[in-house]
C-alpha positions as a printed NumPy array, in Angstrom:
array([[  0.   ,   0.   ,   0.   ],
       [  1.174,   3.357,  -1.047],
       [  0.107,   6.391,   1.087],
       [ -0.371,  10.03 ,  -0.84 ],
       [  3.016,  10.99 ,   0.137],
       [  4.519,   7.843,  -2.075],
       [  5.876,   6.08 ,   0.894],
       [  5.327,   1.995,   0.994],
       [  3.464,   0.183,   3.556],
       [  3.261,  -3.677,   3.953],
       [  0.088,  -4.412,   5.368],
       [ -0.076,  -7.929,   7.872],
       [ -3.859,  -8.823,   8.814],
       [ -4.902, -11.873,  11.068],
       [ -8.813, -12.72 ,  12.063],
       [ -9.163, -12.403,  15.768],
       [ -9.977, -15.354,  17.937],
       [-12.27 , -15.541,  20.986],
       [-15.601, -15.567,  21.726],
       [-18.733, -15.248,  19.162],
       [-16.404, -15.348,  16.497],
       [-17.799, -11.96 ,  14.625],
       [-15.045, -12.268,  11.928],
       [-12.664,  -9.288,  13.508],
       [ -9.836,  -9.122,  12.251],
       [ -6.784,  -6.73 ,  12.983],
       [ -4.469,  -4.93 ,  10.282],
       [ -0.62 ,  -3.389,  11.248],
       [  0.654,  -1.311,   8.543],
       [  4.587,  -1.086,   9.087],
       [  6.9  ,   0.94 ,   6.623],
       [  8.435,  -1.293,   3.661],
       [ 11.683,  -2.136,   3.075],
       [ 13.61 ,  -2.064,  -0.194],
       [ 12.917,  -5.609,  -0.072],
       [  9.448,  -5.478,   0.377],
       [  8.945,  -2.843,  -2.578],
       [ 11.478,  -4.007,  -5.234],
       [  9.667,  -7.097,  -6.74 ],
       [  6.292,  -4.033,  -6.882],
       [  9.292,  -1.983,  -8.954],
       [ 10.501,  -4.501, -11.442],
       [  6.519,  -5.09 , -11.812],
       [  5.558,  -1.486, -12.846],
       [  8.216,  -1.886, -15.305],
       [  6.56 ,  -4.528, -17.532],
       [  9.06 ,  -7.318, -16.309],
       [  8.558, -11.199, -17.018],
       [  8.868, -13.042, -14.152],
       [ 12.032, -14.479, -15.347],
       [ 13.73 , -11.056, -15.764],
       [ 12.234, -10.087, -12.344],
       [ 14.052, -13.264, -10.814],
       [ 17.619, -12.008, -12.764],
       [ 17.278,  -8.219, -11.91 ],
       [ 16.591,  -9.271,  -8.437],
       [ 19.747, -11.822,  -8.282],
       [ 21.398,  -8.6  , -10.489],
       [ 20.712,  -6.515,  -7.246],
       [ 21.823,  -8.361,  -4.393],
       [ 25.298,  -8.655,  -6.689],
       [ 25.718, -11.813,  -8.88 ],
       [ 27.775, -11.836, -11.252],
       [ 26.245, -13.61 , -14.231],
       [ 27.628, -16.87 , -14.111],
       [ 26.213, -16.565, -10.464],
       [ 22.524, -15.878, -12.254],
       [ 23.365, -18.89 , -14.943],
       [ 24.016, -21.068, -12.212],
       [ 20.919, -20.342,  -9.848],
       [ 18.542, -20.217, -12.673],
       [ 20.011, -22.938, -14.559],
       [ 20.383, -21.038, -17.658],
       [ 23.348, -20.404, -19.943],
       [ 25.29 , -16.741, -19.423],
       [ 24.16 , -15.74 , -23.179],
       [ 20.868, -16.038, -21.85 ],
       [ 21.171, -13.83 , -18.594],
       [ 22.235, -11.232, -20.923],
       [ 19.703, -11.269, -22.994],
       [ 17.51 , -11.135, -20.036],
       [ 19.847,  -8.125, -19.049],
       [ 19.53 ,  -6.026, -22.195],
       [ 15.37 ,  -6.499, -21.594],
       [ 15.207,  -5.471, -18.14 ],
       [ 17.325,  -2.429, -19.447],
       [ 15.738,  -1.319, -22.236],
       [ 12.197,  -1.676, -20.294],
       [ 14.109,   0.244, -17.107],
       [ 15.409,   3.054, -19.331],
       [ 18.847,   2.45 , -17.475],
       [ 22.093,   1.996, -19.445],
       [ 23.728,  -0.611, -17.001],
       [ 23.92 ,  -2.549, -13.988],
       [ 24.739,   0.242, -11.18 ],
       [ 22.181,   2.101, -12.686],
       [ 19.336,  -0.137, -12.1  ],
       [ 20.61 ,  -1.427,  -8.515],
       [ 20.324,   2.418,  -8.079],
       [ 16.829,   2.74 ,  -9.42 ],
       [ 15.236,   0.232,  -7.839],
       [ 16.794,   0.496,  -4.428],
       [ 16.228,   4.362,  -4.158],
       [ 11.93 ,   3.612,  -5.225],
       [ 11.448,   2.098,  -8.791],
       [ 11.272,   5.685, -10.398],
       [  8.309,   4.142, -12.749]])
């Protein structure tokens, strides 16, 4: 959840227990994290799922043959899914996105 200033909120809700069971239930709002917000980011931006998973690797700092390996795919492929996420970013490199993202998606 967003409030009108832009800042992120994760929202946690559980249905009370006790007696007469009225179907109460009890919301905490608590400020997001970069971690919480990032995979909402790389959404907004159009990704795949599969270029979400790579720009996500991408940001906590694999190298590609680090992506290859955890996504069983071949390094040619990681930069193709590279140049996407780029091009549908609007950033010119690595350090750029790692930027955008963790300073709030800039969609």
């Amino acid at each position: 959840m967003q409030d009108g200033g832009g800042r992120w909120y994760v929202l946690h809700g559980s249905a009370l227990k006790g007696a007469g069971g009225g179907g109460e239930v009890t919301v905490v709002a608590a400020p997001a994290t970069p971690a919480d917000a990032m995979p909402l980011y790389l959404s907004a931006y159009g990704l795949t799922a599969r270029e979400q998973e790579v720009a996500l690797l991408l940001v906590r700092g694999c190298a590609t043959r680090d992506v290859s390996r955890l996504l069983a795919m071949k390094p040619y492929t990681v930069q193709d899914h590279l140049k996407s996420v780029f091009a549908k970013t609007g950033v010119a490199g690595r350090r750029e996105l790692v930027a955008r993202i963790m300073l709030g998606g800039g969609a």
